[in-house]
PDB file of N, CA, C and O in Angstrom, chain B, residues numbered from 101:
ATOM      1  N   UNK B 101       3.710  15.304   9.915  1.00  0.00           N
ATOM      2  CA  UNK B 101       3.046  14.024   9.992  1.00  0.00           C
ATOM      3  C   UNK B 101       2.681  13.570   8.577  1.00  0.00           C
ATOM      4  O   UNK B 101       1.869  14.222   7.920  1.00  0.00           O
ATOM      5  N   UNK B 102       3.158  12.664   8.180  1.00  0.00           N
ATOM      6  CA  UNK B 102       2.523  11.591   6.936  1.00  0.00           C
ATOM      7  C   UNK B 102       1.195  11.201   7.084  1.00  0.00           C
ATOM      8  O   UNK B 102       0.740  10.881   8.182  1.00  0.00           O
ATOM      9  N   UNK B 103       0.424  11.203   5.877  1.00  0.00           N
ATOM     10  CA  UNK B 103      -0.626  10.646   5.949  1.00  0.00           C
ATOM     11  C   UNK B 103      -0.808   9.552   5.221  1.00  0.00           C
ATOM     12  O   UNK B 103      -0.353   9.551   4.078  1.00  0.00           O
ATOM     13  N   UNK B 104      -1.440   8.504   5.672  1.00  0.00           N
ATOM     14  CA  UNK B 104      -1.033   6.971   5.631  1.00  0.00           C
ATOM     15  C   UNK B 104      -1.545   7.026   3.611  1.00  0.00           C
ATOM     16  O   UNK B 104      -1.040   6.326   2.734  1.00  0.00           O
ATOM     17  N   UNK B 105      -2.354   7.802   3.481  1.00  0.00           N
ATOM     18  CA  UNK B 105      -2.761   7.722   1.804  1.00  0.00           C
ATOM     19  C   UNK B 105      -1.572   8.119   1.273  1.00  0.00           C
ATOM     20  O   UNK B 105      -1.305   7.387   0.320  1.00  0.00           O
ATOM     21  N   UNK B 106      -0.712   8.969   1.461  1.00  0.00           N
ATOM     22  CA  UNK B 106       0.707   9.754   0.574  1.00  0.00           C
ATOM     23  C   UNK B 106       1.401   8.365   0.218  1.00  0.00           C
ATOM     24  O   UNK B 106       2.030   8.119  -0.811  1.00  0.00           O
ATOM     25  N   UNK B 107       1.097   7.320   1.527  1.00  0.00           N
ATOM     26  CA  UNK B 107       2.222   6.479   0.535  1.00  0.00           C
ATOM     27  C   UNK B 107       1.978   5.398  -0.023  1.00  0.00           C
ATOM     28  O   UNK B 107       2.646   4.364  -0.049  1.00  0.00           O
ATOM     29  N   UNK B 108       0.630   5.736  -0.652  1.00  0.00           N
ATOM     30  CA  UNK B 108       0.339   4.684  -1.966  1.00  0.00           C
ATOM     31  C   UNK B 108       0.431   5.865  -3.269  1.00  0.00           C
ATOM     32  O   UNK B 108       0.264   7.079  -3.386  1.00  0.00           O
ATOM     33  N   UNK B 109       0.885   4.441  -4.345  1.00  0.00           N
ATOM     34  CA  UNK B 109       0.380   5.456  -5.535  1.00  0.00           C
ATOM     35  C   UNK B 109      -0.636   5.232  -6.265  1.00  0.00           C
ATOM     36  O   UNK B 109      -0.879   4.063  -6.565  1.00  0.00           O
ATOM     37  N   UNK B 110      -1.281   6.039  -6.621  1.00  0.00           N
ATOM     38  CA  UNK B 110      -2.586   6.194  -7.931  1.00  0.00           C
ATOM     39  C   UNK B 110      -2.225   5.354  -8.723  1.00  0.00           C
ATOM     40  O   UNK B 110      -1.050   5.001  -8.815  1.00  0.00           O
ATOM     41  N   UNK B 111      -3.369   4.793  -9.580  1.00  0.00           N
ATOM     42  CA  UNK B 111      -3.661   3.979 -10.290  1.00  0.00           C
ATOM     43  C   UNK B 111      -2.617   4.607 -11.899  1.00  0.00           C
ATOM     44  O   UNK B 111      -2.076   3.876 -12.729  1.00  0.00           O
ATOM     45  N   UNK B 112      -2.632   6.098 -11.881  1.00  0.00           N
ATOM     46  CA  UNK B 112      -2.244   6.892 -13.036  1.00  0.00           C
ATOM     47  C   UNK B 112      -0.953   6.647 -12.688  1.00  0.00           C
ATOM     48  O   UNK B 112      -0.181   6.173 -13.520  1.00  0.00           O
ATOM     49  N   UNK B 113      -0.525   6.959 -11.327  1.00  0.00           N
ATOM     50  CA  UNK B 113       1.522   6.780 -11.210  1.00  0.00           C
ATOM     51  C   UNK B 113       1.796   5.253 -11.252  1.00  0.00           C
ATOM     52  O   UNK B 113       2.979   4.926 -11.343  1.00  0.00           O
ATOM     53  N   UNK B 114       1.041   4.466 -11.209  1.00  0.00           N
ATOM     54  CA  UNK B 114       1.570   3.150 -10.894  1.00  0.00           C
ATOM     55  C   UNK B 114       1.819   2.684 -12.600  1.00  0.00           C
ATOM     56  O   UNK B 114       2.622   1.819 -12.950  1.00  0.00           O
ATOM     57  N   UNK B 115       0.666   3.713 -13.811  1.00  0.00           N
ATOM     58  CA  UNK B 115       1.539   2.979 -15.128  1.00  0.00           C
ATOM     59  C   UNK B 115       2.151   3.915 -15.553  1.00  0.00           C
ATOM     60  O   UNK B 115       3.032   3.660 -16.374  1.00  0.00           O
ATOM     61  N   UNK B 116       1.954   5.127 -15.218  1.00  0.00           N
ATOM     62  CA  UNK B 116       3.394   5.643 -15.546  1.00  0.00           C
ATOM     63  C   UNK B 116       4.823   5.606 -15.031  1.00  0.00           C
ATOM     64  O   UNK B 116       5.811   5.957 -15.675  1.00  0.00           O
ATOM     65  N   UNK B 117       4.809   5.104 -13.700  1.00  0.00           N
ATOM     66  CA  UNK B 117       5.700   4.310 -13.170  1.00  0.00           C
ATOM     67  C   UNK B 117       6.017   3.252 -14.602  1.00  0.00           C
ATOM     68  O   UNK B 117       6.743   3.434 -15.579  1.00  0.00           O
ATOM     69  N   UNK B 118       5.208   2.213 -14.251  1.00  0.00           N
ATOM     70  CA  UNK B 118       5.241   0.642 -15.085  1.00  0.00           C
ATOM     71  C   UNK B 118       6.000   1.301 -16.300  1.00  0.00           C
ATOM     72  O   UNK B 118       6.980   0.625 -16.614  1.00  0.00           O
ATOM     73  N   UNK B 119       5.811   2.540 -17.148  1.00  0.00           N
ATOM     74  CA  UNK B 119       6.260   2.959 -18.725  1.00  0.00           C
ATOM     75  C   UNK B 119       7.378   3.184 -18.059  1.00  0.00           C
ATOM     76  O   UNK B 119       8.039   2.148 -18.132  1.00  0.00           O
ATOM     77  N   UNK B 120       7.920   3.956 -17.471  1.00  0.00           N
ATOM     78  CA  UNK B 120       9.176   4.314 -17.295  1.00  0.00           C
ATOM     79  C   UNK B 120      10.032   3.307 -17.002  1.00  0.00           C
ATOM     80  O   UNK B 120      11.201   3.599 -17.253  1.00  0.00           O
ATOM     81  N   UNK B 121       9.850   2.175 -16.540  1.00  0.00           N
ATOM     82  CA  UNK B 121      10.469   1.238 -16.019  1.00  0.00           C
ATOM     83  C   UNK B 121      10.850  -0.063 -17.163  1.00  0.00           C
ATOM     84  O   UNK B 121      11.641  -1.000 -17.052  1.00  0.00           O
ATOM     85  N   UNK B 122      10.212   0.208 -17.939  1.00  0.00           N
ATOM     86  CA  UNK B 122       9.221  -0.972 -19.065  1.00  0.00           C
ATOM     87  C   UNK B 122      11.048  -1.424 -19.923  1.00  0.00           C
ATOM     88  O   UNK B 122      11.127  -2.203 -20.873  1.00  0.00           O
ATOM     89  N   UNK B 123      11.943  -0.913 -19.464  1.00  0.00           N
ATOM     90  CA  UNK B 123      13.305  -1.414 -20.851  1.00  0.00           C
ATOM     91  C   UNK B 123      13.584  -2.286 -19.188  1.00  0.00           C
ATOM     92  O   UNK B 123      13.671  -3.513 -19.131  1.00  0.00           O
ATOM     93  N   UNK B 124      13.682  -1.467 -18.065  1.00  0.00           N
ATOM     94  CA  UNK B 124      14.639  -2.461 -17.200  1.00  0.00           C
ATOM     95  C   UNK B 124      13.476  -3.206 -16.605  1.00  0.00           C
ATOM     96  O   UNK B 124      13.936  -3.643 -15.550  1.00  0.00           O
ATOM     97  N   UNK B 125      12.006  -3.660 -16.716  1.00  0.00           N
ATOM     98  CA  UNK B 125      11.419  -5.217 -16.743  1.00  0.00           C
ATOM     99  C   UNK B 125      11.704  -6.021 -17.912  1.00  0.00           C
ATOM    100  O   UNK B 125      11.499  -7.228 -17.779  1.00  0.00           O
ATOM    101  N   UNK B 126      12.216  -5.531 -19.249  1.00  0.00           N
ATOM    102  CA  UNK B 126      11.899  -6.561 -19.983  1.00  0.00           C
ATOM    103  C   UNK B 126      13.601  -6.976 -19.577  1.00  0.00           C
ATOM    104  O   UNK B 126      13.884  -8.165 -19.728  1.00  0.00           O
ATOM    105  N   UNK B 127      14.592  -6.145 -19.132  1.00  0.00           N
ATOM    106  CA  UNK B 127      16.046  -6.378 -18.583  1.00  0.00           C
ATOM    107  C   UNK B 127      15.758  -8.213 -17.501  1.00  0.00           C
ATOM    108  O   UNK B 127      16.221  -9.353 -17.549  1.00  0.00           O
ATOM    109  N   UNK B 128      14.734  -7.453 -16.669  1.00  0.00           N
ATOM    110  CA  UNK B 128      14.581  -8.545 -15.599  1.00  0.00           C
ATOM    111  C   UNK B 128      14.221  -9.784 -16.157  1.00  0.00           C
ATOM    112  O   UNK B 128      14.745 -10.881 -15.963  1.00  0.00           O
ATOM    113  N   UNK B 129      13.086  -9.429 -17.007  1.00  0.00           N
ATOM    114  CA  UNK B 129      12.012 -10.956 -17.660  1.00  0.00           C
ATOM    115  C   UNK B 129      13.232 -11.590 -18.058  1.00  0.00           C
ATOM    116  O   UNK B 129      13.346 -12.698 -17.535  1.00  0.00           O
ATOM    117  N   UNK B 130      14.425 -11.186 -18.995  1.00  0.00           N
ATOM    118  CA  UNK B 130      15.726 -12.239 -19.935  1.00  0.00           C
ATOM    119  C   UNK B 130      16.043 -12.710 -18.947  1.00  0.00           C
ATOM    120  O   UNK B 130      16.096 -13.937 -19.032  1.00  0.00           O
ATOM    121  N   UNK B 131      16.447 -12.088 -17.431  1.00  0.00           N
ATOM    122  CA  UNK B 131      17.687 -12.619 -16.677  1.00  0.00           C
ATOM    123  C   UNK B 131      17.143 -13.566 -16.298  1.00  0.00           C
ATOM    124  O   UNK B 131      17.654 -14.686 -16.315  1.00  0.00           O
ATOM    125  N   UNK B 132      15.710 -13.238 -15.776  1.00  0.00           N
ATOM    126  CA  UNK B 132      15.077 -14.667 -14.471  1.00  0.00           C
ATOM    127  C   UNK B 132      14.574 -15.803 -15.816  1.00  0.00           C
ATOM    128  O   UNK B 132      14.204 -16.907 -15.415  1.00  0.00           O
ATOM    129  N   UNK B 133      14.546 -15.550 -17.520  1.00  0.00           N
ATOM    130  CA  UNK B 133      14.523 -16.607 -18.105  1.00  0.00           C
ATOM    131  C   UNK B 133      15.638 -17.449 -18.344  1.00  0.00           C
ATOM    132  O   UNK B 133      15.594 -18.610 -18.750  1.00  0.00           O
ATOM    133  N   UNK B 134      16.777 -16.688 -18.023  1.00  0.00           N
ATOM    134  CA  UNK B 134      17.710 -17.233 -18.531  1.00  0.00           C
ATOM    135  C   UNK B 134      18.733 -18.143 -17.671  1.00  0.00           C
ATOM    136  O   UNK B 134      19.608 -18.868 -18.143  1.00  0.00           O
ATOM    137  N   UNK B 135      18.331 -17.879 -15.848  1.00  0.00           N
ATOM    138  CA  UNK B 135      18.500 -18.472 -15.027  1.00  0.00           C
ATOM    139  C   UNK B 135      19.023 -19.993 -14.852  1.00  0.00           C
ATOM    140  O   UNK B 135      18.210 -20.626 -15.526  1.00  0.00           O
ATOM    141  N   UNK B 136      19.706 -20.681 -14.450  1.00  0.00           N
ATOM    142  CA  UNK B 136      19.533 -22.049 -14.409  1.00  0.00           C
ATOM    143  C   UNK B 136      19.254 -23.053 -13.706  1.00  0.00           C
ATOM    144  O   UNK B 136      19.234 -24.175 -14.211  1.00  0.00           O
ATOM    145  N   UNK B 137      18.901 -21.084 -12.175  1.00  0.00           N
ATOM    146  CA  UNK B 137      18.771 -21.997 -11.178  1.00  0.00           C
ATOM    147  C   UNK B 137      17.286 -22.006 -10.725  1.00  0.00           C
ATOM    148  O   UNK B 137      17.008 -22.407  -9.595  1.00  0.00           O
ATOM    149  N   UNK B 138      16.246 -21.538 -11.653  1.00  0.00           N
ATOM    150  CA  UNK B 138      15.061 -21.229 -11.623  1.00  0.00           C
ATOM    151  C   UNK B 138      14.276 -22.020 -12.407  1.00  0.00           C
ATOM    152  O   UNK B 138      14.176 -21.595 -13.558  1.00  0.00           O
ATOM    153  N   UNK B 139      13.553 -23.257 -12.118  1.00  0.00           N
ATOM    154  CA  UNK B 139      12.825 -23.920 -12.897  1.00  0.00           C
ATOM    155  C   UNK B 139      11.494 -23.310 -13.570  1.00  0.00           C
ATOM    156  O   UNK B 139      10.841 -22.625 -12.783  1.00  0.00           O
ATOM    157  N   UNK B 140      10.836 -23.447 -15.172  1.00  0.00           N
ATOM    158  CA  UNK B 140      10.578 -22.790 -15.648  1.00  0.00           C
ATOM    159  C   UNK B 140       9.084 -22.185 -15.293  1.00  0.00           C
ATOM    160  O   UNK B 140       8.561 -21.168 -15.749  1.00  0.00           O
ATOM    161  N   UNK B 141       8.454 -23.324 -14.138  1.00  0.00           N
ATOM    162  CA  UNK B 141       7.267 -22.622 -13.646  1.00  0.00           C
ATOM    163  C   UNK B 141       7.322 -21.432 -12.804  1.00  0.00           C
ATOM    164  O   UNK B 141       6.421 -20.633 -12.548  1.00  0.00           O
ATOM    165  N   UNK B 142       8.777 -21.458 -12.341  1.00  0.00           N
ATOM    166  CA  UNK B 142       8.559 -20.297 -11.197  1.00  0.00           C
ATOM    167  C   UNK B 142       8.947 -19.140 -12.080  1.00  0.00           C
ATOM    168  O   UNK B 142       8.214 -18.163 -11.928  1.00  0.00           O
ATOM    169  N   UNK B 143       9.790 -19.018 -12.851  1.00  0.00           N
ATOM    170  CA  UNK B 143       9.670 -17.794 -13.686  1.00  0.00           C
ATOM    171  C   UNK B 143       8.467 -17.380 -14.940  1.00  0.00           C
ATOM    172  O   UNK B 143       8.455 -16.515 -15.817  1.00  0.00           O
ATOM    173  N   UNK B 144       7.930 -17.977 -14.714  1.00  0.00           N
ATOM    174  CA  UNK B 144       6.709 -17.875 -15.432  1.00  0.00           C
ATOM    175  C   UNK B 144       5.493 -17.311 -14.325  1.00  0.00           C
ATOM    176  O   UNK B 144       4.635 -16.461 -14.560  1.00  0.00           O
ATOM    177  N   UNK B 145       5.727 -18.099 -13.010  1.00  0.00           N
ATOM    178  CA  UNK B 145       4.935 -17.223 -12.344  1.00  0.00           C
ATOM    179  C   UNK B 145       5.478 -15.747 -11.977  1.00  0.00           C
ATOM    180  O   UNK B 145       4.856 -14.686 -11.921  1.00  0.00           O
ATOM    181  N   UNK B 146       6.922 -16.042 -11.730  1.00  0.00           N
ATOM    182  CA  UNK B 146       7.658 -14.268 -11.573  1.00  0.00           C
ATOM    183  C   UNK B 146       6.784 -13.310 -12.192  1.00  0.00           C
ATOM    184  O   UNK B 146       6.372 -12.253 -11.715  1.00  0.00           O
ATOM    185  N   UNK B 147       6.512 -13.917 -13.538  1.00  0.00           N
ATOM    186  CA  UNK B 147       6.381 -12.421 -14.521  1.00  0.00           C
ATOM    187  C   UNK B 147       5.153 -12.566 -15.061  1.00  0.00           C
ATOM    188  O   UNK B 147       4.639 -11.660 -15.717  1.00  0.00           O
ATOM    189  N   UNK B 148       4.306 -14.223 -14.744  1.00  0.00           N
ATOM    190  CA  UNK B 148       2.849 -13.822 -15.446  1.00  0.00           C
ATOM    191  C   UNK B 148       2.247 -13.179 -14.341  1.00  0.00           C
ATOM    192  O   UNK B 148       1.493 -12.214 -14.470  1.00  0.00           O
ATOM    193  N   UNK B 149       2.620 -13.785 -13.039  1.00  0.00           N
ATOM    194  CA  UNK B 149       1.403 -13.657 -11.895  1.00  0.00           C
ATOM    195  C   UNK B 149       1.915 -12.368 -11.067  1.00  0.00           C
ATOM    196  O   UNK B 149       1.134 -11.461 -10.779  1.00  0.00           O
ATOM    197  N   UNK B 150       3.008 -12.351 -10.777  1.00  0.00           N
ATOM    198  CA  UNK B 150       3.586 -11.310 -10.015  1.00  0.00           C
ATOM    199  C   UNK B 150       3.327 -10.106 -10.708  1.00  0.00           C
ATOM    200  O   UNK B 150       2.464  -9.237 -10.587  1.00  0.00           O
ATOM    201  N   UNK B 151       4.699 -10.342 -11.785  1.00  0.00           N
ATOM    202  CA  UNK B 151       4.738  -9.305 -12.416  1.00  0.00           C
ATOM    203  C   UNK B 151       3.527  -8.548 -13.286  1.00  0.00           C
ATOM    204  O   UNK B 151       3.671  -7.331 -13.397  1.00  0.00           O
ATOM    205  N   UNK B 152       2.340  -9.145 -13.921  1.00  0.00           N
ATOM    206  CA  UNK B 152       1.264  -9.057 -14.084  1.00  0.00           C
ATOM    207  C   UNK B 152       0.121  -8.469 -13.445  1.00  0.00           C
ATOM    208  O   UNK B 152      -0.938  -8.076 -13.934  1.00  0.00           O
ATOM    209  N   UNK B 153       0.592  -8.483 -12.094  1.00  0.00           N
ATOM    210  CA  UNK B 153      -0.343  -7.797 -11.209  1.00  0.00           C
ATOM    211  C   UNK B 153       0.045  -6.381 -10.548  1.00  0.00           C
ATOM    212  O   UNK B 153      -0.691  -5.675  -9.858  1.00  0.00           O
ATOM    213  N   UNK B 154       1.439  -6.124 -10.944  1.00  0.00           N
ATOM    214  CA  UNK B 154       1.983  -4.759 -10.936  1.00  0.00           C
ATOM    215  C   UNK B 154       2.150  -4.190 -11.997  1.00  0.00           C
ATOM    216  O   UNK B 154       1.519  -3.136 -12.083  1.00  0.00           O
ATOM    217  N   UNK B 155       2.929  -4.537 -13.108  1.00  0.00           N
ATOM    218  CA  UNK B 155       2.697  -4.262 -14.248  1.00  0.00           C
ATOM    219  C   UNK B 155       2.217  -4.520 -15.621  1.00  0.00           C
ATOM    220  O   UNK B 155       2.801  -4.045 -16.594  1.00  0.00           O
ATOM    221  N   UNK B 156       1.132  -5.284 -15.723  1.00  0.00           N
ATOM    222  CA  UNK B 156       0.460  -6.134 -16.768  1.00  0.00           C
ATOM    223  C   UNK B 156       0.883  -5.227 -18.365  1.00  0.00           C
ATOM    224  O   UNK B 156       1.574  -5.912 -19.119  1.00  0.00           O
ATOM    225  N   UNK B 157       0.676  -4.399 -18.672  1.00  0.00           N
ATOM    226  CA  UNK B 157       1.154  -4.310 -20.043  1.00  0.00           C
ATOM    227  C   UNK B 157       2.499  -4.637 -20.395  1.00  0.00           C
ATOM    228  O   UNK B 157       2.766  -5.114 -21.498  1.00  0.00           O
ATOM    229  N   UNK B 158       3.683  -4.323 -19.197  1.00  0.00           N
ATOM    230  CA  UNK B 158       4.361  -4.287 -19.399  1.00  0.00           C
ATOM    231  C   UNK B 158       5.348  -6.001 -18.835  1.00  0.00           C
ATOM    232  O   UNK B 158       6.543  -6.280 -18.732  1.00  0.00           O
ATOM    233  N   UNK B 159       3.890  -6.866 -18.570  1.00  0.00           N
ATOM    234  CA  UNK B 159       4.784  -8.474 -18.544  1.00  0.00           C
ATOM    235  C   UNK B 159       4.297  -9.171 -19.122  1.00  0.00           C
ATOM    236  O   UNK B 159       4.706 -10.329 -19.205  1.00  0.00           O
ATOM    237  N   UNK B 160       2.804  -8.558 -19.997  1.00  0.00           N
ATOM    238  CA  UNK B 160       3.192  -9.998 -21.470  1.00  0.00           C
ATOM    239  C   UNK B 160       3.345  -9.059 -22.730  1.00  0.00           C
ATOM    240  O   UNK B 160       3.008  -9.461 -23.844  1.00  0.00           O
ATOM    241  N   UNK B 161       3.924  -7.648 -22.499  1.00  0.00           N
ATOM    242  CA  UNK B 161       4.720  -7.495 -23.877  1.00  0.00           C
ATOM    243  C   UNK B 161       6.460  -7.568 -24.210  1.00  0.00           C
ATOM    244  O   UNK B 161       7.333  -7.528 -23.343  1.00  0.00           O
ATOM    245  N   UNK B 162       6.591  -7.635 -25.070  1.00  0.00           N
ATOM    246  CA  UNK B 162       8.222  -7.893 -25.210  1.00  0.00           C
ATOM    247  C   UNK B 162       9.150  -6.459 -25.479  1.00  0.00           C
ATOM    248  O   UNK B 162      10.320  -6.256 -25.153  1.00  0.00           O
ATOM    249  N   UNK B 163       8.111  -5.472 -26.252  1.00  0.00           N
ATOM    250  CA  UNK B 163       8.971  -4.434 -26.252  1.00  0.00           C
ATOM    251  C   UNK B 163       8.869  -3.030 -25.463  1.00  0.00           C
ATOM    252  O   UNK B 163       8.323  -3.199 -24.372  1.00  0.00           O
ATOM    253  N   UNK B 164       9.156  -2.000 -25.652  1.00  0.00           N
ATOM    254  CA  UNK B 164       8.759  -0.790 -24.829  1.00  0.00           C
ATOM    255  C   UNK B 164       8.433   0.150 -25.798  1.00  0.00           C
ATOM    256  O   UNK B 164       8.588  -0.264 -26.946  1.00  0.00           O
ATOM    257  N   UNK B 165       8.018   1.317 -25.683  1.00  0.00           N
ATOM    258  CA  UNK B 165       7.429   2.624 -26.345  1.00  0.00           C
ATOM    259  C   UNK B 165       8.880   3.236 -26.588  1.00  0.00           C
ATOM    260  O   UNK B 165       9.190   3.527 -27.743  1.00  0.00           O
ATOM    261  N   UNK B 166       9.924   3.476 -25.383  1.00  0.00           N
ATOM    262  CA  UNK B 166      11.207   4.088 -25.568  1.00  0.00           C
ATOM    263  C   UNK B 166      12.194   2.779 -26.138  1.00  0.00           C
ATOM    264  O   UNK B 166      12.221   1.592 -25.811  1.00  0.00           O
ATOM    265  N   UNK B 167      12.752   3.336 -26.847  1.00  0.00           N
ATOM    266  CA  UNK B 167      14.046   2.246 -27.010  1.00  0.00           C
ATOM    267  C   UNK B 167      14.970   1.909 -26.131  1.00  0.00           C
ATOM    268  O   UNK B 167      15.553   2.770 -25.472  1.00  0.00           O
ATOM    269  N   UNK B 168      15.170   0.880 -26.035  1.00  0.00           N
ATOM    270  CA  UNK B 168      16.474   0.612 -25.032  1.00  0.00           C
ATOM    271  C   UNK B 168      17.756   1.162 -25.242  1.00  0.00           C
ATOM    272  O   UNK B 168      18.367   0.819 -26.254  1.00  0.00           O
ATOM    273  N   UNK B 169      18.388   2.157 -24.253  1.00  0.00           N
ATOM    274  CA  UNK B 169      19.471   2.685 -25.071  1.00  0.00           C
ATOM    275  C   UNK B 169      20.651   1.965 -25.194  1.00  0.00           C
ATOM    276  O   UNK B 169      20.712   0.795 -24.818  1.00  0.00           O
ATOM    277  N   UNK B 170      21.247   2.335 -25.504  1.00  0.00           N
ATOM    278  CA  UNK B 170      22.594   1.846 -26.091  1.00  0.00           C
ATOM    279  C   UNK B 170      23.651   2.275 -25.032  1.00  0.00           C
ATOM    280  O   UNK B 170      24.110   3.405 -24.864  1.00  0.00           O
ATOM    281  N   UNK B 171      23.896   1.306 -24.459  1.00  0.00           N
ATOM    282  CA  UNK B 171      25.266   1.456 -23.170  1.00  0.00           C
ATOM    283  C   UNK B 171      26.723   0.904 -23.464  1.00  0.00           C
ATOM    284  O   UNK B 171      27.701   0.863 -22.718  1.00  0.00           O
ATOM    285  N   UNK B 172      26.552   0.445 -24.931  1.00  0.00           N
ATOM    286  CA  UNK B 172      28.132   0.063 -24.688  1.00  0.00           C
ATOM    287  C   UNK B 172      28.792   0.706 -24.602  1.00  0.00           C
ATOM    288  O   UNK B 172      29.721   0.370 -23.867  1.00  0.00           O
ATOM    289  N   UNK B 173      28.893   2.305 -25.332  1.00  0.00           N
ATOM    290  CA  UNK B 173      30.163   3.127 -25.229  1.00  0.00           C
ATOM    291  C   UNK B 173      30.718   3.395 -23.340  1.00  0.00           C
ATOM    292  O   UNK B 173      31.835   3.520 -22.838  1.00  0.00           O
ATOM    293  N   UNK B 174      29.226   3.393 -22.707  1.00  0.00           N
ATOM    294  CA  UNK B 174      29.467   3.869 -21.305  1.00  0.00           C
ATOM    295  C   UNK B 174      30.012   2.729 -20.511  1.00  0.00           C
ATOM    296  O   UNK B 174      30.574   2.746 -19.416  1.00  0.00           O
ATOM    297  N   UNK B 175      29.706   1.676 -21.350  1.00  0.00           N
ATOM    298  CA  UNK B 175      31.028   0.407 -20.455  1.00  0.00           C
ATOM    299  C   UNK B 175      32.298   0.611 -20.693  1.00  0.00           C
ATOM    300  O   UNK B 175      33.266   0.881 -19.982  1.00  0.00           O
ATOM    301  N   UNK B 176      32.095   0.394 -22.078  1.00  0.00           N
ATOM    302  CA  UNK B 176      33.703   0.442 -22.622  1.00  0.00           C
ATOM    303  C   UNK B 176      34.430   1.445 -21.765  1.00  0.00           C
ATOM    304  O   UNK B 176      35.425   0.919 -21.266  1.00  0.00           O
ATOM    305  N   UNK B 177      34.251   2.953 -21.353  1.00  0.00           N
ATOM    306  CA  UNK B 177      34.492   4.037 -20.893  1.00  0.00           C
ATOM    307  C   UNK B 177      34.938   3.539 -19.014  1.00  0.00           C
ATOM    308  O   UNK B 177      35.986   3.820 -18.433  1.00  0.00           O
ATOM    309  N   UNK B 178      33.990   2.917 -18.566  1.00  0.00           N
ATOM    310  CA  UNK B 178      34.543   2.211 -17.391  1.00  0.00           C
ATOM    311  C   UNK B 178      34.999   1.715 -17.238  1.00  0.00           C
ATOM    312  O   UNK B 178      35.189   1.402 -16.063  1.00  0.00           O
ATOM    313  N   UNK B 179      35.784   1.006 -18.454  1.00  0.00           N
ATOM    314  CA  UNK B 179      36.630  -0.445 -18.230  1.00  0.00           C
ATOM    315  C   UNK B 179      37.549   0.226 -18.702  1.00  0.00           C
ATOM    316  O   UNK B 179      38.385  -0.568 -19.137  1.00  0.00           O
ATOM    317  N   UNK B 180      38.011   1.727 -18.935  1.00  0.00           N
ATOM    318  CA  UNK B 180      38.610   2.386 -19.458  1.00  0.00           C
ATOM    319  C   UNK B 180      39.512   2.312 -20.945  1.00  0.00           C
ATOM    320  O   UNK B 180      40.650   2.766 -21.062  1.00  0.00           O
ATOM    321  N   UNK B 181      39.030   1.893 -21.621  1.00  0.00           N
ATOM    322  CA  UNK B 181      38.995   1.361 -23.074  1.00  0.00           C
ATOM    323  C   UNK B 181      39.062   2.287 -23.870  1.00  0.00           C
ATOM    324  O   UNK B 181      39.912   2.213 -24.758  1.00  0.00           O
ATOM    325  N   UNK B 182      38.215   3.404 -23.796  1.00  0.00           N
ATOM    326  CA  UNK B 182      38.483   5.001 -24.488  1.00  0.00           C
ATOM    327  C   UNK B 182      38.423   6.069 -23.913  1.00  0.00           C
ATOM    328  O   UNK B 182      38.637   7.114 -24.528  1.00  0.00           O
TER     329      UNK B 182
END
């Protein structure tokens, strides 16, 4: 039997969640800015109000603690290129 508390998380997993996640939100914040089919209040609420209330450090800063890695070789490699 589950107990209905197991499936929330702590205040501690929810930003260490948020850090781990923090290269593919700022991934999300470009796409839904860059949208054309999203006028600019609603992506502004996406990521001030939404996203802000799940992950606030990590939706009004721009960068992360880890670097974003570097995936081109692993495309190129799928598109079978090398």
């Amino acid at each position: 039997t589950t107990d209905a508390s197991d499936l929330f998380l702590s205040d501690e997993s929810k930003v260490a969640l948020c850090q781990a996640l923090c290269n593919e939100i700022q991934v999300y914040k470009t796409i839904i800015r860059k949208a054309a089919n999203l006028k600019v209040e609603d992506v502004e609420l996406s990521i001030l109000e939404e996203l802000k209330g799940i992950c606030p450090t990590e939706a009004l800063n721009d960068e992360c603690e880890d670097e974003m890695p570097d995936i081109f070789d692993k495309i190129e490699a799928r598109k079978g290129r090398q």
